[in-house]
PALO-245648 format. One line per 4 residues: their letters; for each residue y, z, x of N, C-alpha, C. Coordinates in nm, 4 decimals. Atoms other than C-alpha are relative to their C-alpha. Example, Ala and Ser with C-alpha at 12.3 -4.5 7.8 and 13.67 -1.06 7.14 Angstrom:
REM PALO-245648
as = -0.1190:0.0000:0.0890:-0.4500:0.7800:1.2300:0.1200:0.0000:0.0900 | -0.1190:-0.0060:-0.0820:-0.1060:0.7140:1.3670:0.1090:0.0730:-0.0770 .
//
This chain:
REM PALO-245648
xxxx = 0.0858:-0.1163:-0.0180:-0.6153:11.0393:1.2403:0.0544:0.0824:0.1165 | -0.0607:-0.1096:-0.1354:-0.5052:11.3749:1.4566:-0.0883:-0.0148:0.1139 | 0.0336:-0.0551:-0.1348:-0.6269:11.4287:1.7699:-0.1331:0.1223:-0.0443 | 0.1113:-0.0480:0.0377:-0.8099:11.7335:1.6148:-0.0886:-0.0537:-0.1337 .
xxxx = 0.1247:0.0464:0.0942:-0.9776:11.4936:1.3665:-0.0904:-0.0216:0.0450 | 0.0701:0.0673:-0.1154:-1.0873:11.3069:1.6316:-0.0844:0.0867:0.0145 | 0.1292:-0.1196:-0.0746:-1.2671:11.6227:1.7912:-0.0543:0.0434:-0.1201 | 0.0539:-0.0312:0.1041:-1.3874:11.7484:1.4382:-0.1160:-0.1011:0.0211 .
xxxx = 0.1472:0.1198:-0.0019:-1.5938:11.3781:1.4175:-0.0760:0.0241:0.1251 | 0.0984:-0.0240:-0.1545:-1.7250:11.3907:1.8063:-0.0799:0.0942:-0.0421 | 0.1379:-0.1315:0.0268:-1.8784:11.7500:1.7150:-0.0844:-0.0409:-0.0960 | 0.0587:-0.0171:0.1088:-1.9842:11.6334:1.4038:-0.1203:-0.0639:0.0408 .
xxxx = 0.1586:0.1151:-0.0561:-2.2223:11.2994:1.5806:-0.0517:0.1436:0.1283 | 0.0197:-0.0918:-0.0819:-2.2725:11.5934:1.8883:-0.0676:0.1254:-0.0635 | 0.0746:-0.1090:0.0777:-2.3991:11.8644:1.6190:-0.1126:-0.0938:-0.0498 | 0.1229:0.0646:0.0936:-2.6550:11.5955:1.4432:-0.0835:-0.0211:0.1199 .
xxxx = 0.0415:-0.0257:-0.1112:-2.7863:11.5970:1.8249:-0.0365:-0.1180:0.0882 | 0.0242:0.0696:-0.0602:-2.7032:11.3140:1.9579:0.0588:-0.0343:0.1278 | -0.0519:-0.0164:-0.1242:-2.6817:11.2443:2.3255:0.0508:-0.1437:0.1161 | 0.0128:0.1445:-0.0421:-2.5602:11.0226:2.6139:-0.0953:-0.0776:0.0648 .
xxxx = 0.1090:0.1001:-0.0753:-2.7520:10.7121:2.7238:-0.1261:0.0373:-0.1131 | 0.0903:0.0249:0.0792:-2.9979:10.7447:2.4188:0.0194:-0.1206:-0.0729 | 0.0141:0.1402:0.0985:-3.1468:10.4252:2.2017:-0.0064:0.0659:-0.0901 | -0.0057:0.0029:0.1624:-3.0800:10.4763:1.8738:0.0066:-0.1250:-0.0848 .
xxxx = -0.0220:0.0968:0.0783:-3.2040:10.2421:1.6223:0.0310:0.0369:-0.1339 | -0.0483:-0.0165:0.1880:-3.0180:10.2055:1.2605:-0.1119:-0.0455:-0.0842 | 0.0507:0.0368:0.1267:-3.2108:10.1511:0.9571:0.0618:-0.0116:-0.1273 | -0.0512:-0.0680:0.1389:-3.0908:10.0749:0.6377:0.1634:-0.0329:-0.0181 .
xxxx = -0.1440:-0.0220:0.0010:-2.7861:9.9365:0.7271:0.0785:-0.1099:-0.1265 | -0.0612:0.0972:0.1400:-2.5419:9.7793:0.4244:0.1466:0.0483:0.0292 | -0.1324:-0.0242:0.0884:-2.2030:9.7732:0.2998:0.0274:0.1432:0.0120 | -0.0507:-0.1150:0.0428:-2.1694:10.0940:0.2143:-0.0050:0.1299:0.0971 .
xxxx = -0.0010:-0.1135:-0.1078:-2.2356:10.2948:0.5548:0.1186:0.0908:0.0616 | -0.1026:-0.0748:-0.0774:-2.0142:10.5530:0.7389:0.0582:-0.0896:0.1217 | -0.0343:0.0927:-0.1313:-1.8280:10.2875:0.9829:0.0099:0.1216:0.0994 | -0.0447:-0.0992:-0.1215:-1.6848:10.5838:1.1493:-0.0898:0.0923:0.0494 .
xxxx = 0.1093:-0.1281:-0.0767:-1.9813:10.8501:1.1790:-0.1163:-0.1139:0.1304 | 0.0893:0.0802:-0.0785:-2.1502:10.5012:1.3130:0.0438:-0.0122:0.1718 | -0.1047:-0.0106:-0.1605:-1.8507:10.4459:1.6011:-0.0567:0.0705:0.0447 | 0.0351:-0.0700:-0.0470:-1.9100:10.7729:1.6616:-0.0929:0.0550:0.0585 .
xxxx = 0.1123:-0.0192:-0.1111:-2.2661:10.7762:1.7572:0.0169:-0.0707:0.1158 | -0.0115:0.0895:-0.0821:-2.1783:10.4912:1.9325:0.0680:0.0384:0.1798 | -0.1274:-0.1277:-0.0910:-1.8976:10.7200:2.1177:-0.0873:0.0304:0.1029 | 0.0533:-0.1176:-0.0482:-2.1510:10.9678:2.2450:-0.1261:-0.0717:0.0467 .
xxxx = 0.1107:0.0709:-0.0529:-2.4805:10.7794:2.2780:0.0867:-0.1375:0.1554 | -0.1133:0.0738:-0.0556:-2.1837:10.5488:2.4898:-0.1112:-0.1754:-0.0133 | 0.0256:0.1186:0.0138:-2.3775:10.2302:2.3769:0.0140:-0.0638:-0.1493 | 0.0229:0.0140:0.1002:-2.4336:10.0082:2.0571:-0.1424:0.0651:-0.0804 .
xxxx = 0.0466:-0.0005:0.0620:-2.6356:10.1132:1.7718:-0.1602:-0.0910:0.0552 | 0.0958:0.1070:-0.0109:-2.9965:9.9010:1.7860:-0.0614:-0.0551:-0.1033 | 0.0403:0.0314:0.1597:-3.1103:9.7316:1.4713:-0.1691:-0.0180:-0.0339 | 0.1078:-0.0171:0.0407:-3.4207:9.7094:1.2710:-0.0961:-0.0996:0.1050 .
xxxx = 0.0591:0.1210:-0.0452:-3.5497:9.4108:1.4737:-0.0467:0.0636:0.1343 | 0.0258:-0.0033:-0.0726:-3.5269:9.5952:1.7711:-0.2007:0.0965:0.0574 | 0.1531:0.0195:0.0277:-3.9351:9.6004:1.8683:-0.0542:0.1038:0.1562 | 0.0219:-0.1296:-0.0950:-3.8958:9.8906:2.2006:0.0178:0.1722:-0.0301 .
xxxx = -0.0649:-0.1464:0.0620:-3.9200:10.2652:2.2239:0.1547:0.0241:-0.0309 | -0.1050:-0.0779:-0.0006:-3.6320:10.4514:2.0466:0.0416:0.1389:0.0241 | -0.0158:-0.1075:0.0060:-3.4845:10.7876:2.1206:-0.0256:0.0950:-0.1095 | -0.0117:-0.0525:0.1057:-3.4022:10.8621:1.7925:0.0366:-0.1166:-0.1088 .
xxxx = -0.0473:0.0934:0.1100:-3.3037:10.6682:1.4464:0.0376:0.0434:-0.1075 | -0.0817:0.0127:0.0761:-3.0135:10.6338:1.2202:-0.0418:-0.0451:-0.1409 | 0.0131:0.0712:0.1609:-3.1680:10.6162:0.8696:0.0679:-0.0319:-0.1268 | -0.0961:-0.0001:0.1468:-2.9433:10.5062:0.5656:-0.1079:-0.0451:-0.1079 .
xxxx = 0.1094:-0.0067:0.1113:-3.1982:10.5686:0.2567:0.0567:0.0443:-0.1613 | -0.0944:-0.0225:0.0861:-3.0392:10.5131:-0.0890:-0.1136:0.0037:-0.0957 | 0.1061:-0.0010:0.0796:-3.2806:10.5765:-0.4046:-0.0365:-0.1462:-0.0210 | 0.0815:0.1596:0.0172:-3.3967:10.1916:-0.4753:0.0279:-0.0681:0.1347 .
xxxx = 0.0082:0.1173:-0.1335:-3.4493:10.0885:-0.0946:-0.1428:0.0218:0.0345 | 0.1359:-0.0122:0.0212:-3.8146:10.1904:-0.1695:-0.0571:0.1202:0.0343 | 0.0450:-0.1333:-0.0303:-4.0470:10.4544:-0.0936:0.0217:0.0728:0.1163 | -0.0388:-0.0548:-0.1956:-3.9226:10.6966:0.1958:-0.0813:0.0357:0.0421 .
xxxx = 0.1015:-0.0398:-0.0828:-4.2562:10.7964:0.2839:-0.0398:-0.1521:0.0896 | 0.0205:0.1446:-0.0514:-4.3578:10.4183:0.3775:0.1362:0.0123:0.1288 | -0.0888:0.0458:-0.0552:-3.9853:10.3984:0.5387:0.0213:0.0771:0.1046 | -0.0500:-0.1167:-0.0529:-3.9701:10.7252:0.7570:-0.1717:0.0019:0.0490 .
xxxx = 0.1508:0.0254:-0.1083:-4.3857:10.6376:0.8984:0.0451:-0.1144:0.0585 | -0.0108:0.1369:-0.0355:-4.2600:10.2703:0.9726:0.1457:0.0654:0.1300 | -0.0878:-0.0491:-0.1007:-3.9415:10.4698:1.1797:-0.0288:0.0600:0.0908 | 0.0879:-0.0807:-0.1094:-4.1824:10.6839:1.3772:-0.0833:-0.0593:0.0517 .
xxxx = 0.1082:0.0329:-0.0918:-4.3719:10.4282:1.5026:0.0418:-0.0803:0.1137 | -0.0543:0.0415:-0.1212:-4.1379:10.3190:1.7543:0.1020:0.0975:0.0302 | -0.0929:-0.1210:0.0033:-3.9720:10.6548:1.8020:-0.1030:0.0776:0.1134 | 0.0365:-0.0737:-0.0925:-4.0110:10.7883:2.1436:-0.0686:0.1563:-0.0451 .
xxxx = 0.0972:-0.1147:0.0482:-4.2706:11.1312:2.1396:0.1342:0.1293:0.0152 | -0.1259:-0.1325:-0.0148:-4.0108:11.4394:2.0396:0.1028:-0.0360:-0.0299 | -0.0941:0.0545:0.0633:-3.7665:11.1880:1.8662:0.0540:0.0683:-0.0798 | -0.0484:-0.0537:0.1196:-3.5817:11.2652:1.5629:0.0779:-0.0839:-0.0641 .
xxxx = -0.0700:0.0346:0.0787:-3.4533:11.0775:1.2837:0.1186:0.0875:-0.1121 | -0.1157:-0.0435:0.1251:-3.0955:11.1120:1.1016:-0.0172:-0.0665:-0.1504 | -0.0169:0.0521:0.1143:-3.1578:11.0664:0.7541:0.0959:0.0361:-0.0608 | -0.1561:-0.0338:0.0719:-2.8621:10.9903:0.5794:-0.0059:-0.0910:-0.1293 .
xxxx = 0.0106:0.0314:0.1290:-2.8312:10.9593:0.1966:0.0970:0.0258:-0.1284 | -0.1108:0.0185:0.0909:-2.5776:10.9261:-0.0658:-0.0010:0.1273:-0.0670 | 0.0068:-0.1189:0.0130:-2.4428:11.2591:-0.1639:-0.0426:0.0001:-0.1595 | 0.0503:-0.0262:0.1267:-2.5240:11.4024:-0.5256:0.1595:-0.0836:-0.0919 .
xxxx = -0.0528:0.0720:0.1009:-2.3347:11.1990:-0.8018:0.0835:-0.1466:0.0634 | 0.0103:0.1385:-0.0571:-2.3190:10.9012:-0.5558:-0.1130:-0.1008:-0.0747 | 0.1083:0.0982:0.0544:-2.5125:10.5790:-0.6706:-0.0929:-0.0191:0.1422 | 0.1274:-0.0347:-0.0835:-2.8379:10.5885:-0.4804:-0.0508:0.1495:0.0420 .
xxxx = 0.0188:-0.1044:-0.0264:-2.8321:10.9270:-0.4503:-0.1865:0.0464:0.0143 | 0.1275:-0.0680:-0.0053:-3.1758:11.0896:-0.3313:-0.0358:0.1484:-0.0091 | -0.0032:-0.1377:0.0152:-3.2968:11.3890:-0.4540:-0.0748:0.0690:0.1457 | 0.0517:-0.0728:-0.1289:-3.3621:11.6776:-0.1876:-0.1499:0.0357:0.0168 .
xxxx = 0.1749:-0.0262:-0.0107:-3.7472:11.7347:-0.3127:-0.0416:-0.0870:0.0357 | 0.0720:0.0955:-0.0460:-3.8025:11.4057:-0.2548:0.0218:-0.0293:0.1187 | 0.0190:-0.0187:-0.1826:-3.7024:11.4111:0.1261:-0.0915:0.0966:0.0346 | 0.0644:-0.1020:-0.0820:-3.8724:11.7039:0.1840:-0.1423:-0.0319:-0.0330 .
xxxx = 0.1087:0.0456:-0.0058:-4.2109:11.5542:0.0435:-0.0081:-0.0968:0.0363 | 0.0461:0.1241:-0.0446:-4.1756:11.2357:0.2060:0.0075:0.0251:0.1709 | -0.0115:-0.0559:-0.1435:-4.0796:11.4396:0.5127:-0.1347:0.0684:0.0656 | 0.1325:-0.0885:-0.0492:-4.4075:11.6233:0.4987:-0.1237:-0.0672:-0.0148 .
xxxx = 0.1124:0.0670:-0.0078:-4.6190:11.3874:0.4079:-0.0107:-0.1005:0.1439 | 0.0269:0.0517:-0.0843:-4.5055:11.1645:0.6804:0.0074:0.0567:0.1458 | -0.0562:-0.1226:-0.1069:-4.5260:11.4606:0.9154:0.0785:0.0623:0.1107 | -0.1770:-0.0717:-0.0748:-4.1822:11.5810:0.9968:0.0442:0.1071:-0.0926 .
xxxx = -0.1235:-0.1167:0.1282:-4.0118:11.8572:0.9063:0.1744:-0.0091:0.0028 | -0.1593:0.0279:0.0291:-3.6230:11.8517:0.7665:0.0657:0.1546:0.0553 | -0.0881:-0.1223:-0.0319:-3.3967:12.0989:0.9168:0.1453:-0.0475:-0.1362 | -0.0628:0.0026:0.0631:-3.0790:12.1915:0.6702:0.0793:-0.0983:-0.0469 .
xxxx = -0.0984:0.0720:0.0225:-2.9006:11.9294:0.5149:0.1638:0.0086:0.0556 | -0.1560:0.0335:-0.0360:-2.5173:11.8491:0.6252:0.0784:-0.1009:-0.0594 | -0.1490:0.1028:0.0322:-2.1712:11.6796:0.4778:-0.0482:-0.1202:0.1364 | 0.0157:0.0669:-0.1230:-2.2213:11.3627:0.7101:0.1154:-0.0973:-0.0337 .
xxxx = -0.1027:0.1311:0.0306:-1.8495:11.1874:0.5786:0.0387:0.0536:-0.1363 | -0.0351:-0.0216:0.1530:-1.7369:11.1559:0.2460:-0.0704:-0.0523:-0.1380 | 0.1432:0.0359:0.1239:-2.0697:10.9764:0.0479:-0.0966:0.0281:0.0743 | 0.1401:-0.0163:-0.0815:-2.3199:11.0684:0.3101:-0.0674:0.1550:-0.0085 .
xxxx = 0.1064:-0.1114:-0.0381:-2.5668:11.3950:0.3486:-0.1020:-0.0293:0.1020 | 0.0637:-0.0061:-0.1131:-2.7208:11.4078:0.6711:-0.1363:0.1428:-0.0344 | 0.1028:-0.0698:-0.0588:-3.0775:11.5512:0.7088:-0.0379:-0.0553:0.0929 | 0.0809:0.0429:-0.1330:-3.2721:11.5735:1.0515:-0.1161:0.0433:-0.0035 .
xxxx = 0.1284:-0.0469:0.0310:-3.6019:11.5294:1.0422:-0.0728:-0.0140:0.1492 | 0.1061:0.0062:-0.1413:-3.8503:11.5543:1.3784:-0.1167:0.0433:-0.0303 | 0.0881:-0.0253:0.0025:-4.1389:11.6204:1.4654:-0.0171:0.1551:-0.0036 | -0.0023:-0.1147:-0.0390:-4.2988:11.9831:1.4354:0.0161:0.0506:0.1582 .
xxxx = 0.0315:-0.0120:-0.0797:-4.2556:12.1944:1.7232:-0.1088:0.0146:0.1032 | 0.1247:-0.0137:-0.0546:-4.5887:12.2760:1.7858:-0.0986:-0.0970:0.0560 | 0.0801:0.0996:-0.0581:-4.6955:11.9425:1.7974:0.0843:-0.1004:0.0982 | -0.0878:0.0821:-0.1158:-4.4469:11.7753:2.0319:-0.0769:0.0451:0.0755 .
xxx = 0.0896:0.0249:-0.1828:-4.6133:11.7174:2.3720:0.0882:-0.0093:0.0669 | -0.0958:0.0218:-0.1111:-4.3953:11.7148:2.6923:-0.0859:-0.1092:0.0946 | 0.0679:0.1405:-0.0930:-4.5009:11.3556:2.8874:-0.0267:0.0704:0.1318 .
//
């Protein structure tokens, strides 16, 4: 990989908005994940990943949500309830004519029901689609 690949990926975890010294916990993790977009949070957050088990606030969280890993409304309330206030989850989902693929209506109603809104989808690799979902602005609180 070039040198400017390298910097291409950094922006790419640095555009999905992630920063240093944040907990980020993964969800969802298998076989089939982005090793490298993972490094790369890793890069920038400059720690490891934190896994499902982990049972403290998170900054933010790394969702990998493939169509049969169950309902994403259930999976994306169960991620916000240890998701520091003003968090934001990366949902990341197998692009269109990938196996698991998730359709985009169905993020955006599992996004609203479990009340977050999705900012624009993104390329997140070469099988991934990155959406970011947070909380509204209006209702974030400043501690």
């Amino acid at each position: 990989m070039s040198a400017t690949a390298d910097h291409a990926e950094s922006n790419l975890a640095a555009r999905l908005g992630f920063q240093p010294e944040q907990v980020v916990q993964e969800i969802g993790y298998d076989d089939d994940v982005d090793q490298e977009l993972r490094e790369d949070i890793e890069k920038i957050i400059g720690s490891e990943l934190v896994d499902e088990d982990y049972d403290d606030v998170a900054d933010g969280v790394v969702l990998w949500f493939r169509e049969d890993d169950g309902d994403l409304t259930d999976v994306l309330v169960d991620a916000i309830a240890y998701m520091e206030e003003g968090g934001s989850i990366l949902l990341l989902t197998p692009k269109t004519g990938r196996d698991g693929y998730v359709e985009p209506s169905e993020i955006g109603e599992a996004s609203t029901t479990a009340g977050l809104s999705a900012a624009k989808s993104i390329s997140a690799g070469k099988d991934w689609t990155a959406s970011r979902l947070s909380t509204p602005k209006a209702a974030t609180k400043k501690r």
